[in-house]
C-alpha positions as CSV (number, residue, x, y, z in Angstrom):
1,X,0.0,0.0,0.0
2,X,1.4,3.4,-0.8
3,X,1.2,6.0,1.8
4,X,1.0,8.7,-0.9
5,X,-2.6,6.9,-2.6
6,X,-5.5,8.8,-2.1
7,X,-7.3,5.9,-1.1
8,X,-5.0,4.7,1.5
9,X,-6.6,3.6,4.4
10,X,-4.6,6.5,6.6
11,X,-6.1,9.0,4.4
12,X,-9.1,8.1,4.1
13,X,-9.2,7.4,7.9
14,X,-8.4,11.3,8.4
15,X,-11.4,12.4,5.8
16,X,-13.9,9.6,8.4
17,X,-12.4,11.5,11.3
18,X,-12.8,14.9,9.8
19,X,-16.7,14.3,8.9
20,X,-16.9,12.8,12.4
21,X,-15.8,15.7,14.2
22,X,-17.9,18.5,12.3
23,X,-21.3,15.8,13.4
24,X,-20.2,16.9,17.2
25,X,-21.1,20.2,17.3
26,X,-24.3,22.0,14.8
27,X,-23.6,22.6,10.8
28,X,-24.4,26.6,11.0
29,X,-25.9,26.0,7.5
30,X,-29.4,28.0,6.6
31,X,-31.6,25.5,4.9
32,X,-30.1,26.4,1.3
33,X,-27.0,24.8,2.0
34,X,-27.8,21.9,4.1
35,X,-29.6,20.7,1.2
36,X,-26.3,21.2,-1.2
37,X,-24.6,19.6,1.4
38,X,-27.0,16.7,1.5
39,X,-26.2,16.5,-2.1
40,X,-23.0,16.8,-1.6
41,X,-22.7,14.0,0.6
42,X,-24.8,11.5,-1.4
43,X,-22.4,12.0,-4.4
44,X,-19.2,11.2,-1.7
45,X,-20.8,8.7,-0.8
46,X,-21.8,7.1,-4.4
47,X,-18.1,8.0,-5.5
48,X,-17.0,6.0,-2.2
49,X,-18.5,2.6,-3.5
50,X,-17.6,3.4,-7.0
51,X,-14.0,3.3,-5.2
52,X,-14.8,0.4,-3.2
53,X,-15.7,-1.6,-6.3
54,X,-12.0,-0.9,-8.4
55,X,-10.3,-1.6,-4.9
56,X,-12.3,-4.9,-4.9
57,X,-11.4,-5.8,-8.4
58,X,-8.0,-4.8,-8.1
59,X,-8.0,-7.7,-5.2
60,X,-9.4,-10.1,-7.2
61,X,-6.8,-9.2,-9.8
62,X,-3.7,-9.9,-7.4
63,X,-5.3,-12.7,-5.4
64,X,-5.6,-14.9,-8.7
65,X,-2.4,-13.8,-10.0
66,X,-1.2,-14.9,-6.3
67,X,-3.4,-18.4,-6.8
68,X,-1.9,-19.0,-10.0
69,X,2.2,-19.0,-9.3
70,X,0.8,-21.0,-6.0
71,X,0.0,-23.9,-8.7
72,X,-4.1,-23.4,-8.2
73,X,-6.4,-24.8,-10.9
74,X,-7.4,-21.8,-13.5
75,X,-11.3,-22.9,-12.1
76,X,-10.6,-22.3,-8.7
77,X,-8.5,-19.3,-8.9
78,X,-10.5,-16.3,-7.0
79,X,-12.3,-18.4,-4.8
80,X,-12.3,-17.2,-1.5
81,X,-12.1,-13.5,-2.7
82,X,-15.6,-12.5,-2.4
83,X,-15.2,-13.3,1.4
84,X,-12.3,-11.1,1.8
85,X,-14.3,-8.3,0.3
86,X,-17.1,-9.3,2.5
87,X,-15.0,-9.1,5.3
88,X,-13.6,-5.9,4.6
89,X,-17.5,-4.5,4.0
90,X,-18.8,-6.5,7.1
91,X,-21.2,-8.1,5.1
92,X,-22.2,-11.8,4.2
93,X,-20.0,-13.9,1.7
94,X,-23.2,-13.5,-0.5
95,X,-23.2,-10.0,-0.8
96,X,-19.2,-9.7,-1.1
97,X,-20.0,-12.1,-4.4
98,X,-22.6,-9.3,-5.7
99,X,-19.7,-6.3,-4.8
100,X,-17.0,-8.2,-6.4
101,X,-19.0,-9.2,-9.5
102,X,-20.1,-6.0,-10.3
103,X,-16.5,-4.5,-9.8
104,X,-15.2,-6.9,-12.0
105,X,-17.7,-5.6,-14.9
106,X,-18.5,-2.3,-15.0
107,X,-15.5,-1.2,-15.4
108,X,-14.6,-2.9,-18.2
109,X,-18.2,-3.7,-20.1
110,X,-20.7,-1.1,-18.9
111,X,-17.7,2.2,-18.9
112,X,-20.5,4.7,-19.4
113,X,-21.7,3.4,-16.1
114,X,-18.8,3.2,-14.6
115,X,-18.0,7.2,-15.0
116,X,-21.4,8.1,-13.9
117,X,-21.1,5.8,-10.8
118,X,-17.4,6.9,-10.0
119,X,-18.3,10.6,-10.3
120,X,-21.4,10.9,-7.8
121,X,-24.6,11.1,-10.7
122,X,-25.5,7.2,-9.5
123,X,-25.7,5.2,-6.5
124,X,-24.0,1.5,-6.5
125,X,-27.8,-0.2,-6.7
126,X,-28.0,1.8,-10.1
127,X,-25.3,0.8,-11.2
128,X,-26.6,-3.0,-10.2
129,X,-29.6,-3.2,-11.8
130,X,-28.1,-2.0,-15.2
131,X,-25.2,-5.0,-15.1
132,X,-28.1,-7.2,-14.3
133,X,-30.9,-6.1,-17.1
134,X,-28.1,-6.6,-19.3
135,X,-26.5,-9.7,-17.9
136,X,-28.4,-11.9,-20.7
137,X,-26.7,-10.2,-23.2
138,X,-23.4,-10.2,-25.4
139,X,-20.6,-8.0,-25.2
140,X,-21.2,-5.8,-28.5
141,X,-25.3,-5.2,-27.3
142,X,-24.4,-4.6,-23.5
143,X,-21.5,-1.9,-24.7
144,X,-24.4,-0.6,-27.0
145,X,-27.0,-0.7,-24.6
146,X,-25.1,1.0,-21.9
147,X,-24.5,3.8,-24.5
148,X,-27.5,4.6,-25.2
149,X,-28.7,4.9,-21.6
150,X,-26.1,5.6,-19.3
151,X,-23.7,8.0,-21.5
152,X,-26.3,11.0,-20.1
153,X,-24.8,11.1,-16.8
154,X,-27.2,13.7,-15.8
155,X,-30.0,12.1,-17.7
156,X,-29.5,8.8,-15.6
157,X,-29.3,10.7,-12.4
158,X,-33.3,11.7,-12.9
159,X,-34.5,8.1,-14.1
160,X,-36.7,6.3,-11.1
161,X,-35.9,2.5,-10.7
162,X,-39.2,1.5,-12.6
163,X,-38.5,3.5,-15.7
164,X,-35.0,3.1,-15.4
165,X,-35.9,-1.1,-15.6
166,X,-38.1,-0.9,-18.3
167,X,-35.9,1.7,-20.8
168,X,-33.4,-1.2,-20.2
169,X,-35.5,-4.2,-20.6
170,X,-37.0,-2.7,-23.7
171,X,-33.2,-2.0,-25.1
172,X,-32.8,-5.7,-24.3
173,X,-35.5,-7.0,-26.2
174,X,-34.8,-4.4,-28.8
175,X,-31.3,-6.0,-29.8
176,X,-31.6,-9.4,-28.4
177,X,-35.0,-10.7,-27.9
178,X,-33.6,-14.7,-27.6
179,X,-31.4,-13.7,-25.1
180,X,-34.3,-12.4,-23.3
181,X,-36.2,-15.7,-24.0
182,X,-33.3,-17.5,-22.6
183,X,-32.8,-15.5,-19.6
184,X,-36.7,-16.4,-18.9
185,X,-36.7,-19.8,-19.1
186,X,-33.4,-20.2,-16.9
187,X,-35.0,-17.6,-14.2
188,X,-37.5,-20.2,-14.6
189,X,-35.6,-23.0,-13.5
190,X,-34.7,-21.1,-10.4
191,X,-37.7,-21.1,-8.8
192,X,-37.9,-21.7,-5.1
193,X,-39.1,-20.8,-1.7
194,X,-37.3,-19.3,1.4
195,X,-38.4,-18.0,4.8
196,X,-36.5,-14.9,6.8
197,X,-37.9,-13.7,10.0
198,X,-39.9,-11.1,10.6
199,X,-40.7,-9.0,13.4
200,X,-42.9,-10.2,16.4
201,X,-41.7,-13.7,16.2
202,X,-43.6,-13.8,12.4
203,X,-41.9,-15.1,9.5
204,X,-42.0,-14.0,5.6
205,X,-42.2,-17.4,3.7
206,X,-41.4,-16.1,0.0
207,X,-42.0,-18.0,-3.1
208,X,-40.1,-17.0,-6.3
209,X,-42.4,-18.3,-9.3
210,X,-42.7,-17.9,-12.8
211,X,-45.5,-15.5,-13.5
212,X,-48.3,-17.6,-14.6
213,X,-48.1,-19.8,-11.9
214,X,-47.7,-16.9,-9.5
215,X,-50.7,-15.3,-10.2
216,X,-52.9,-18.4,-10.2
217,X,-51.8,-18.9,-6.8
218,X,-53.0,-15.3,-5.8
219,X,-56.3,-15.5,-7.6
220,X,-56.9,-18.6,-5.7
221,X,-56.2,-17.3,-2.6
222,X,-57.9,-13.9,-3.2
223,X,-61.4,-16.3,-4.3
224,X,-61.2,-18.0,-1.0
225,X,-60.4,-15.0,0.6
226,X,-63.6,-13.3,-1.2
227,X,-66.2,-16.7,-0.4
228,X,-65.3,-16.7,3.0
229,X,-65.9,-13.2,3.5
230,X,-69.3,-13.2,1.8
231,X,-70.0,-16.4,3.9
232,X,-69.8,-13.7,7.0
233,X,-66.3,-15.2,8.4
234,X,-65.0,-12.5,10.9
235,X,-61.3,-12.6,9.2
236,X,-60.0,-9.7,6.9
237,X,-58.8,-10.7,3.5
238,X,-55.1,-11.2,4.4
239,X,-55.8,-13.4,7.0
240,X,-58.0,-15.6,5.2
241,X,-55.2,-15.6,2.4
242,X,-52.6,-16.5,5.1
243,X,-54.7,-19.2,6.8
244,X,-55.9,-20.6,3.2
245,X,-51.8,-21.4,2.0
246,X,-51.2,-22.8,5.7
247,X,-54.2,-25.2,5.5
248,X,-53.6,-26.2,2.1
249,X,-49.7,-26.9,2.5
250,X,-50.0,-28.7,5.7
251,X,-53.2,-31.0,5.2
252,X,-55.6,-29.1,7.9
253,X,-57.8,-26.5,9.0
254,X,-56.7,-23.9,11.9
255,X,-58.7,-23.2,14.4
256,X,-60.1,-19.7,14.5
257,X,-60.8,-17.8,18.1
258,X,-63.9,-15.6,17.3
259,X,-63.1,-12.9,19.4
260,X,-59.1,-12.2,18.2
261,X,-59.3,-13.7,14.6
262,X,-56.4,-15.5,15.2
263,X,-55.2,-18.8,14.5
264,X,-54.4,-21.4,17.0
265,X,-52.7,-24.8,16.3
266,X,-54.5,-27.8,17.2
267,X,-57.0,-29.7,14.2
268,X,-60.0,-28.9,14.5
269,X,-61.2,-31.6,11.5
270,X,-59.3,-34.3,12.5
271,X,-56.8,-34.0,9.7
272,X,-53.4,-34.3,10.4
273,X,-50.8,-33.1,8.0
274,X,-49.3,-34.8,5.0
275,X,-45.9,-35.2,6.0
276,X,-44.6,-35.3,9.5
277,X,-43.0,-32.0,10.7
278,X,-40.4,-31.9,13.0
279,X,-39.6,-28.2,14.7
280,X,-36.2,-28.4,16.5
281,X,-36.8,-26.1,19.9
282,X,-33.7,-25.6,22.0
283,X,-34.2,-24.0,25.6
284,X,-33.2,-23.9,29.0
285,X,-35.0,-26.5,31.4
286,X,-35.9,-23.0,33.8
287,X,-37.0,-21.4,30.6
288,X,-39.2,-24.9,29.7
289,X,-40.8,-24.7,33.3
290,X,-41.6,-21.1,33.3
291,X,-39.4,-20.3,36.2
292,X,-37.0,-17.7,33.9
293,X,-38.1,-15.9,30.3
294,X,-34.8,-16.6,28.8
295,X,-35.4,-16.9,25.0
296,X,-35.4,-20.1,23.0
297,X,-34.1,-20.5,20.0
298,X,-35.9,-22.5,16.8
299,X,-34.4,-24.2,14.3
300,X,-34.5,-22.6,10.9
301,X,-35.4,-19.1,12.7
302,X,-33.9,-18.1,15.4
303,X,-34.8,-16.4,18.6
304,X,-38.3,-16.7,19.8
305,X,-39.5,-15.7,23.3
306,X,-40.2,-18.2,26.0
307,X,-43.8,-17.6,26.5
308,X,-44.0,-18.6,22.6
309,X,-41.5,-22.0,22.9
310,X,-43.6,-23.1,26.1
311,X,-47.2,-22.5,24.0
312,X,-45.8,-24.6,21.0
313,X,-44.2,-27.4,23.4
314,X,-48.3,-26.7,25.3
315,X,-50.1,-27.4,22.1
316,X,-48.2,-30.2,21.0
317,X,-48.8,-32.3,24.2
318,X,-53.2,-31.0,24.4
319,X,-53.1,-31.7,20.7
320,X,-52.3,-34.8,18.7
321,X,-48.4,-34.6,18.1
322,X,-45.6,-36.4,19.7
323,X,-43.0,-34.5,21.3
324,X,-39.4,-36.1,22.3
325,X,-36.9,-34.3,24.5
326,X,-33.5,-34.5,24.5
327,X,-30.9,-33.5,27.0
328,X,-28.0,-31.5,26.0
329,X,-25.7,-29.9,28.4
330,X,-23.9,-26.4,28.5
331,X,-20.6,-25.0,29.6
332,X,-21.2,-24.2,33.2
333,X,-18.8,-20.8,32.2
334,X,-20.1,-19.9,28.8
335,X,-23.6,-21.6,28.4
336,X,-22.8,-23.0,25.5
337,X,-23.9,-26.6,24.6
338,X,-21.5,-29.3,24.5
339,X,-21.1,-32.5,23.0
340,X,-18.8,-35.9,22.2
341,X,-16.3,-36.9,19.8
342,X,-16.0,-39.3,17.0
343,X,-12.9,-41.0,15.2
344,X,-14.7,-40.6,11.8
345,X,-13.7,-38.2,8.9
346,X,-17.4,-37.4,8.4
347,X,-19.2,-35.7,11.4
348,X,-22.1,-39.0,12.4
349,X,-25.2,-37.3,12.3
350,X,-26.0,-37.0,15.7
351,X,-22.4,-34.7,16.1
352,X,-23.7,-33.1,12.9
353,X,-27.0,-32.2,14.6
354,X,-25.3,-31.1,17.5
355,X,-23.2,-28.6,16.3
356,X,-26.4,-27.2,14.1
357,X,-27.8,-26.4,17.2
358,X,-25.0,-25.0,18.7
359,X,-23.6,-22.4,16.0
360,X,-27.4,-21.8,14.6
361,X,-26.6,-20.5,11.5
362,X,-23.1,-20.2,9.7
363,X,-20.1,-19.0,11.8
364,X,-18.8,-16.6,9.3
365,X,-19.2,-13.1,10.8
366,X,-22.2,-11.0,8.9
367,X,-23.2,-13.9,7.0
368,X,-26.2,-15.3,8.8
369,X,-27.1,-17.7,6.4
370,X,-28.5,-21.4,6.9
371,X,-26.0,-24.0,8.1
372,X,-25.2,-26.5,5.1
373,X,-21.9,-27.9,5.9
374,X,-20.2,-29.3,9.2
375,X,-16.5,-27.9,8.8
376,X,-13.3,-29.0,10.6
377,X,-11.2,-26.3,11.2
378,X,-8.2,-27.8,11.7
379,X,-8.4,-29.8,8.7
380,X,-8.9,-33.5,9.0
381,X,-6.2,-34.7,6.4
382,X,-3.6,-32.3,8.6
383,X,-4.3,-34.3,11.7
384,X,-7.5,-32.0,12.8
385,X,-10.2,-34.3,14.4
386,X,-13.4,-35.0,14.0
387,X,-14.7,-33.7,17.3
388,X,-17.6,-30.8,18.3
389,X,-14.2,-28.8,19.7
390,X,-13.0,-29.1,15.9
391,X,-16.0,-28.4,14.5
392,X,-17.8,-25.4,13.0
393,X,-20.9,-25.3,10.9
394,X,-21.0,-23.2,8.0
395,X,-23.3,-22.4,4.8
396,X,-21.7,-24.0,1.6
397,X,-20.3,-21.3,0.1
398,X,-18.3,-19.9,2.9
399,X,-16.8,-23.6,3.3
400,X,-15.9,-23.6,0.0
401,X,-14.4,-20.1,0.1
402,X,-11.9,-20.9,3.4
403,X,-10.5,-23.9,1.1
404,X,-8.5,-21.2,-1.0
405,X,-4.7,-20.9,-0.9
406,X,-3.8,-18.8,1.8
407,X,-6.8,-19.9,4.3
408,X,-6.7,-20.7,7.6
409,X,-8.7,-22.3,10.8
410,X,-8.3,-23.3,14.1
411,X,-9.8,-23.6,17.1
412,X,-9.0,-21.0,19.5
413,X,-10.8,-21.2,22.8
414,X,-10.4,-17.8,25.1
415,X,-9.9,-17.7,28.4
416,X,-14.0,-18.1,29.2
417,X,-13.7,-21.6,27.3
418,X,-16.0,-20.6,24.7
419,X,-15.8,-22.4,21.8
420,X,-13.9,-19.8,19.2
421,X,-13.0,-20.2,15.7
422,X,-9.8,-18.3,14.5
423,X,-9.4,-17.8,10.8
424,X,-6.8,-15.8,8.8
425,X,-7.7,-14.5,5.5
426,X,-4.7,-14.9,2.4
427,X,-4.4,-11.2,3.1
428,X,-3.3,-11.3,7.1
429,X,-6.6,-10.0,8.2
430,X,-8.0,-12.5,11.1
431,X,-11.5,-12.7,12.2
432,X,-12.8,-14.6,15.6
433,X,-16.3,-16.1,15.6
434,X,-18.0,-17.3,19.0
435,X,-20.5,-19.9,19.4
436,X,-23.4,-18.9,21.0
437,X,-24.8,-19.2,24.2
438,X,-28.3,-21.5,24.8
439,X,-28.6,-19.6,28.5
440,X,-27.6,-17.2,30.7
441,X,-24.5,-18.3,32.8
442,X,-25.5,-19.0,36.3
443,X,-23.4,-20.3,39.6
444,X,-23.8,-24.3,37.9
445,X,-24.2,-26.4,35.0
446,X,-27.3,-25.5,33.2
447,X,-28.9,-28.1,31.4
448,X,-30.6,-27.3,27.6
449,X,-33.5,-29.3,26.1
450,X,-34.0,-29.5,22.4
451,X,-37.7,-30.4,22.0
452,X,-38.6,-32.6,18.7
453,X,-42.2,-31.3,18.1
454,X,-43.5,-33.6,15.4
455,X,-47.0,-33.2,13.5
456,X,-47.6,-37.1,13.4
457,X,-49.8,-38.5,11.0
C-alpha cells in the first residue's frame, strides 16, 4: 500500500475522522445549504463505493495472479475472494459475491456506467440493476445498450428505478429478444421458496415463481379469501389468504378464536398433515418450566420468546403430536452446549445435529445464512479431528471459500472456554467467531432441552 494513494486507508481514515468531528457540534448552514450539502454527501458517498468496487477488483486481480504462481487450478482461482471483500464491507460472503461481480464488470463492459457511478450522478444499486438487465446479453449489445442509456450522466441521475428497468428491458429486447427468451426460461428454472424472519416472532415465507403460476396462486387465494368473507367469516382478507396457503400446505384447517381472529394450532377436523413435521426447539429447562423468560431459539429461525416456545411445546402435548426431548448440556462458564467426539472423517449425524444447534446458523461473521456444511477447522487430512471442539458449521459457500490458498482455521478457545473459531484470510486479516450461548450463565451447569415437536400423521 502506498502511503501517498489517495485511497490509502490512513487518508481516508483522516477524511472519516474529519466528517466525524464536524457531526459533534451543529452545521451553521441555513436551509439552502444543508440541502447542497446533503447533495454533496450523497455523491461522496456514491463516488466512495464506486471506489470500493475498483479496490475490490484490483483484489481479485492480485489474489488470482497470487493463486496462480501457487500452482491453483485456472477454475478455482479467486475463490475465497468475495469473502475477503465481504469481510472488509462486514457483510455476508453473498453480498461480497454481488460487490465483487459487479467491480469486475463495470469497469470494463458497462464504462458509461462506470463514469457516472465513479463521479457521484449514481448510487452502487443503479449501477446494479443495469449490469443485471443486461447480464443476458453479449458484449457488442451490452456496450451498446449501456451507450444509449447511461452515456447521459445527468440524464441517468433523474431516471426512477421502474422506468430506469423498463428503458433497459425494452433495449434488451430491442437488440436481443432470444437472449431475453433465454434469460426467462433459466430464471424459470430457479424457482424456489425461502423464509427470513420477521418481526414479532412472524416469519415472511417467499415463493419465487414464474409469472403464470404466481398469479394463479394469488387468484386462488384472493377467491377463498372473497367466499369466506361473503359467507360472513370475521377474518379480513389477508388473514383468510394467510390461513388458506397454511391449510392447504399442511393437510388441515386452523382453528379460528372468534373474538381475536387468530389462529391457534390444534385440528379442528381431524386431519393431520401430510408429512410429518419436525420443529427443532432448544431451551433452557428454567425457561421450559416457566421459572426464567430466557429466550429459545428455533431451528431454521432463530430467537423466539419463552412464552412462545412453552405455548408450542403446550399445544403439542393438548393436541395430537408427539414431542421427544433430548438433553443436552452447556458450559457451566459460557452456556454454551456441549457434546462428544468421534474418530470418523465425516461428522455422524448426531455430532452433525449437535453442532447445528450449537452455531445456529453459519459461523462466518455478517453472514447469517442457513448451516449447510459441518466444517473441521483444523483440517482432518492435517491431523484436525473430527470432534464438536474441531467443528464449525457453515453455509456451503463460505466452506468452500476458506478452502483457497492462503486460508486458515483453528480452534482458538479464550480464556472463558468458549468455543472460538480463529481464521486468517490470504491477506493477514483474522476474524474470531463465538459460538453462542443457549442460556444465561449461572453459579452451575445448566442443562438445555431441544424439544422434537412432530405433526404425526
Amino acid at each position: 500500500m502506498s502511503p501517498s494513494s489517495a485511497l490509502a486507508a490512513d487518508s481516508l481514515s483522516a477524511v472519516q475522522r474529519g466528517l466525524a468531528l464536524a457531526l459533534d457540534s451543529p452545521s451553521g448552514l441555513d436551509d439552502h445549504d444543508r440541502v447542497d450539502a446533503l447533495r454533496a454527501l450523497e455523491e461522496l458517498v456514491c463516488t466512495a463505493t464506486a471506489a470500493q468496487a475498483a479496490l475490490s477488483a484490483e483484489l481479485d486481480a492480485s489474489q488470482r495472479a497470487l493463486q496462480a504462481d501457487a500452482g491453483t487450478r485456472a477454475a478455482e482461482q479467486g475463490r475465497g475472494v468475495a469473502s475477503i471483500v465481504a469481510f472488509a464491507r462486514r457483510e455476508s460472503r453473498h453480498r461480497g459475491e454481488r460487490h465483487l461481480g459487479l467491480a469486475t464488470i463495470v469497469r470494463t463492459e458497462l464504462p458509461h456506467t462506470w463514469a457516472a457511478w465513479s463521479t457521484g450522478h449514481v448510487t452502487e444499486w443503479t449501477a446494479t440493476v443495469i449490469a443485471r438487465e443486461t447480464a443476458c446479453l453479449p458484449l457488442e449489445h451490452r456496450l451498446t445498450v449501456d451507450e444509449t442509456v447511461a452515456a447521459d450522466a445527468d440524464h441517468l441521475a433523474t431516471l426512477g428505478q421502474r422506468e430506469l428497468v423498463g428503458l433497459l428491458r425494452a433495449e434488451a429486447e430491442r437488440l436481443d429478444p432470444a437472449s431475453v427468451v433465454a434469460r426467462r426460461r433459466r430464471a424459470e428454472s430457479e424457482r424456489s421458496v425461502t423464509l427470513r424472519p420477521a418481526p414479532d416472532t412472524m416469519t415472511w415465507l417467499t415463493a419465487l415463481l414464474p409469472v403464470k403460476e404466481g398469479v394463479a396462486v394469488l387468484a386462488t387465494l384472493t377467491r377463498a379469501s372473497d367466499s369466506a368473507r361473503a359467507s360472513g367469516d370475521p377474518r379480513s382478507k389477508g388473514q383468510v389468504m394467510a390461513d388458506t396457503l397454511v391449510s392447504s400446505v399442511l393437510g388441515r384447517q386452523p382453528a379460528i378464536d372468534a373474538t381475536t381472529d387468530a389462529t391457534t394450532d390444534p385440528t379442528t377436523d381431524g386431519r393431520t398433515p401430510a408429512v410429518p413435521v419436525s420443529l427443532g426447539l432448544v431451551m433452557s429447562d428454567s425457561a421450559l418450566l416457566g421459572t426464567s423468560d430466557e429466550p429459545a431459539h428455533l431451528d431454521g429461525y432463530g430467537p423466539i420468546p419463552a412464552e412462545l416456545a412453552r405455548e408450542i411445546v403446550c399445544d403439542a402435548l393438548t393436541g395430537d403430536e408427539q414431542v421427544w426431548v433430548r438433553r443436552l448440556w452447556t458450559s457451566p462458564s459460557t452456556g454454551e452446549l456441549v457434546s462428544m467426539d468421534s474418530r470418523q472423517r465425516i461428522f455422524p449425524a448426531t455430532l452433525g445435529r449437535f453442532v447445528r444447534l450449537r452455531d445456529r446458523v453459519c459461523r462466518t461473521p455478517w453472514c447469517d445464512a442457513p448451516i449447510r456444511h459441518t466444517d473441521h477447522p483444523q483440517e482432518h487430512a492435517r491431523g484436525g479431528p473430527t470432534s464438536a471442539r474441531n467443528s464449525q458449521g457453515l453455509c456451503e459457500a463460505c466452506n468452500y471459500a476458506k478452502q483457497a490458498h492462503g486460508w486458515r482455521a483453528r480452534p482458538a478457545p479464550d480464556d472463558t472456554g468458549s468455543h472460538v473459531v480463529e481464521t486468517t484470510l490470504p491477506t493477514g486479516h483474522s476474524y474470531r467467531s463465538r459460538a453462542p450461548a443457549v442460556a444465561t450463565v449461572r453459579h452451575a451447569a445448566i442443562p438445555a432441552l431441544r424439544i422434537d415437536y412432530v405433526l404425526a400423521g
